[in-house]
KEPABA-863101 format. One record per residue (C-alpha): residue in one letter; x, y, z. Coordinates in nm, 4 decimals, always signed. Layout:
  r        px        py        pz
  A         X         Y         Z
...
END
This chain:
  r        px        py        pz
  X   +8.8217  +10.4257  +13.5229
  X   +8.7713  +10.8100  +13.3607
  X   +8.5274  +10.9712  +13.6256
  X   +8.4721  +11.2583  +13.3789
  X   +8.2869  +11.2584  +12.9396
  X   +8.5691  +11.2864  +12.7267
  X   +8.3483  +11.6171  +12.6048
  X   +8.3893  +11.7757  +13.0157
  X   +8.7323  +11.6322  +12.9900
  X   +8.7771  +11.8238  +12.6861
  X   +8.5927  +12.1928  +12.7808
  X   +8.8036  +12.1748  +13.1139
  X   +9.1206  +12.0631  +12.9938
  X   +9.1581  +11.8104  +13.2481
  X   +9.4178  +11.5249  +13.2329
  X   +9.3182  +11.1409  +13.3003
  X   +9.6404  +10.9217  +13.3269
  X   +9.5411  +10.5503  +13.3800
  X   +9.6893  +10.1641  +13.2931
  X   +9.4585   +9.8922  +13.1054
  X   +9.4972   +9.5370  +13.0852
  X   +9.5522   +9.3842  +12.8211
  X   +9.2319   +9.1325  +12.9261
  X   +8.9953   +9.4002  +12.9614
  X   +9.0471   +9.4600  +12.6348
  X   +8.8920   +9.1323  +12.4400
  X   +8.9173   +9.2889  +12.0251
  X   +9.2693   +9.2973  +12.1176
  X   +9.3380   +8.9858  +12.2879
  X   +9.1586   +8.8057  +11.9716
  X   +9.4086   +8.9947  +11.7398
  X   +9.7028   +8.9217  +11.9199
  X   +9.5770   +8.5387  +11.9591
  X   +9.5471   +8.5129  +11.5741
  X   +9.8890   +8.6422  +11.5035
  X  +10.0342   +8.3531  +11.7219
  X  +10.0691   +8.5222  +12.0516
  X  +10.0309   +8.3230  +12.3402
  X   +9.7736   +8.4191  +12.6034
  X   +9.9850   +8.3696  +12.9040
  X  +10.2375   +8.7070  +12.7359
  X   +9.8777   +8.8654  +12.6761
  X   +9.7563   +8.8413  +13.0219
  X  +10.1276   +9.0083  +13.1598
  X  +10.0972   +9.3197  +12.9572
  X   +9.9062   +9.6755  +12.9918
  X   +9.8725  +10.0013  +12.8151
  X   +9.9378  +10.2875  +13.0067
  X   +9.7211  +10.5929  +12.8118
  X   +9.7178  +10.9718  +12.9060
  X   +9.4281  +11.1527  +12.8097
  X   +9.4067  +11.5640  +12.8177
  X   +9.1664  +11.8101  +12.6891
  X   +9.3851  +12.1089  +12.4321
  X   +9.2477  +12.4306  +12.4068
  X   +8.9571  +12.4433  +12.1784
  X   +9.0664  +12.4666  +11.7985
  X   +8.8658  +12.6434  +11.4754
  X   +8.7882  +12.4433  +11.2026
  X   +8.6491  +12.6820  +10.9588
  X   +8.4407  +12.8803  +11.1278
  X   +8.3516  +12.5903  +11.3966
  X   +8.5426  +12.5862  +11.6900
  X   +8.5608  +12.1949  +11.8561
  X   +8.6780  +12.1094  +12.2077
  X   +9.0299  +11.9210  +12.1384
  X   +9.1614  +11.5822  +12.3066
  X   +9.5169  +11.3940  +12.3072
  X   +9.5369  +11.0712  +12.3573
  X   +9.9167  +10.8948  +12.4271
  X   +9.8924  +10.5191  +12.4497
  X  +10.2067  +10.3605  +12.5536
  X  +10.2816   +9.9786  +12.5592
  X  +10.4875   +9.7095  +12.4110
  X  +10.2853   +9.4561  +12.1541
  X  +10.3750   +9.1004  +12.2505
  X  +10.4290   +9.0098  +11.8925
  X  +10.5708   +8.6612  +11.7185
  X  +10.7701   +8.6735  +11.4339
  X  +10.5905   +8.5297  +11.1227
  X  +10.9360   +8.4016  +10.9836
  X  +11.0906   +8.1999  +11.2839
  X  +10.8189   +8.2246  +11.5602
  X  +10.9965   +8.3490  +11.8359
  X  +10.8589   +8.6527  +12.0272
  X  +10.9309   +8.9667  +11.8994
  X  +10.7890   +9.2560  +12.1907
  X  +10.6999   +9.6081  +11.9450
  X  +10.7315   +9.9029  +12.1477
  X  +10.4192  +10.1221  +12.0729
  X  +10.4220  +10.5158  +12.2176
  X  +10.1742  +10.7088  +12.0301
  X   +9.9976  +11.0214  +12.0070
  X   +9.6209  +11.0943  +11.8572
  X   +9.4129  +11.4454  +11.8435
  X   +9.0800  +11.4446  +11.8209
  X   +8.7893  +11.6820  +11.7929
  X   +8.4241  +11.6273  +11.9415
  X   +8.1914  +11.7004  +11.7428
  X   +7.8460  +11.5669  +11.6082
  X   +7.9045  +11.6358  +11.2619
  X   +8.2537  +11.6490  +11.0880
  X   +8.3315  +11.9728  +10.8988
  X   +8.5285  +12.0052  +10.5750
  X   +8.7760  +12.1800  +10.7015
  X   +8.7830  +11.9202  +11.0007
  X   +8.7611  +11.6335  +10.7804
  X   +9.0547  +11.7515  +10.5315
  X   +9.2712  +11.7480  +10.8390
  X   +9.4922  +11.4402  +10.8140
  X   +9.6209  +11.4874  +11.1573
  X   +9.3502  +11.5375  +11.3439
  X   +9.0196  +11.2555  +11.4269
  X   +8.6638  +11.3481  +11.4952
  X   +8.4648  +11.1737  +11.8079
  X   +8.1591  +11.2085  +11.8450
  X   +8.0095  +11.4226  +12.1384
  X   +7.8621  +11.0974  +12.3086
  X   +8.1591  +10.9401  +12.3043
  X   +8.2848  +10.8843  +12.6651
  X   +8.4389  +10.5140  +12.6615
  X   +8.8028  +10.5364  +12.6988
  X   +8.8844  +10.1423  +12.6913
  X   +8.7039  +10.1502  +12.3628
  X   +8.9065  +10.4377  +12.2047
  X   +9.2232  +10.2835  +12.3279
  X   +9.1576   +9.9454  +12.2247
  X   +9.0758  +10.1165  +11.8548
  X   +9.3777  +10.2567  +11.8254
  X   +9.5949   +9.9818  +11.9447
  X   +9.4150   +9.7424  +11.6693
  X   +9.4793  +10.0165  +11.4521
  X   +9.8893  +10.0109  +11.5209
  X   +9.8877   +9.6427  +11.5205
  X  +10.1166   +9.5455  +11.1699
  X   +9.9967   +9.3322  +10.9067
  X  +10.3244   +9.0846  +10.9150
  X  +10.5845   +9.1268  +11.1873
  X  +10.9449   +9.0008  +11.0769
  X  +11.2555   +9.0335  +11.2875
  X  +11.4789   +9.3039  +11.0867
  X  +11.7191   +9.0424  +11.0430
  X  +11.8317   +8.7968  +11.3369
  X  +11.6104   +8.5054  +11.1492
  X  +11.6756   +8.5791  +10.7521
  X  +12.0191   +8.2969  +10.8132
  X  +11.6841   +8.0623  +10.8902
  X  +11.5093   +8.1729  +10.6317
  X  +11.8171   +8.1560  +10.3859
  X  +11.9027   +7.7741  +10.5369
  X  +11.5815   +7.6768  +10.4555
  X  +11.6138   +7.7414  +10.0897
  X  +11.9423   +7.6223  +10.0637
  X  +11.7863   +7.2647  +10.0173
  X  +11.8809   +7.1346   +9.6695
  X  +11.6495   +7.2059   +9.4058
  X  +11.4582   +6.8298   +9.3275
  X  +11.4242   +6.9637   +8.9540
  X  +11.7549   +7.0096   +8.8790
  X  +11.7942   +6.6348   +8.7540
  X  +11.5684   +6.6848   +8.5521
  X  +11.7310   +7.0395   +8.4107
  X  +12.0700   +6.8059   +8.3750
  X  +11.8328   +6.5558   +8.1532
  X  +11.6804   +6.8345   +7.9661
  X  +12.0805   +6.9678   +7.8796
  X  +12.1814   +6.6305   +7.7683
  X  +12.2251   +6.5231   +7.4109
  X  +11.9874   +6.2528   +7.3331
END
């Protein structure tokens, strides 16, 4: 658990390094449940997350204490197409300012989130950004398009009736 705000963490650029299981983390669990995982592969995996304050950076005129966040896990997915597990590696990096109040310049910085200065739950933020990675359809690239492709290789049930249609009365 962070012993430290994520705003002291910041202003002393400390480093937290820490692990979280996947069942301490319920928003997630429920996603991964309703794209066909099975809880048993849930309850095996973990995040591992470092968190480390940057030196403060100017927004404008504003300068905001600065925070990196690196998550680090693989997504127990299920293909949509065959339904056979398909693990996503997931090693990302986030920056974030604290700050009550978003500036402009702050807020026209596409690389860079805003938290606010009371924020100080770190299974939250993970969790958040985790759902946020999580893809709308996961496919294998292609070890099951030969399923796919067998499937519609049935024959077509209207094509008697395409033959009747072609026929000279």
């Amino acid at each position: 658990m962070i012993s430290n705000s994520l705003l002291e963490i910041a202003k002393q650029q400390k480093t937290e390094l820490g692990e979280i299981s996947y069942n301490q983390l319920p928003r997630l669990c429920e996603a991964l449940l309703e794209h066909g995982t099975q809880s048993n592969d849930i309850a095996t995996h973990a995040v591992s997350f470092t968190l480390s304050g940057l030196s403060a950076r100017y927004f404008g005129e504003v300068s905001l204490p600065m925070l990196q966040l690196q998550v680090v896990t693989t997504l127990p997915m299920v293909c949509q197409r065959c339904f056979e597990a398909l693990p996503m590696p997931l090693e990302q990096t986030y920056m974030y300012a604290l700050c009550d109040t978003p500036s402009e310049a702050l807020l026209a910085d596409d690389e860079v989130e805003w938290l606010g200065l009371d924020a100080s739950d770190i299974h939250a933020l993970v969790e958040d950004e985790l759902l946020m990675a999580l893809p709308i359809t996961v496919l294998h690239p292609a070890q099951c398009v030969e399923v796919a492709a067998q499937s519609s290789s049935k024959p077509n049930p209207f094509a008697v009736l395409q033959a009747l249609k072609q026929r000279p009365s």
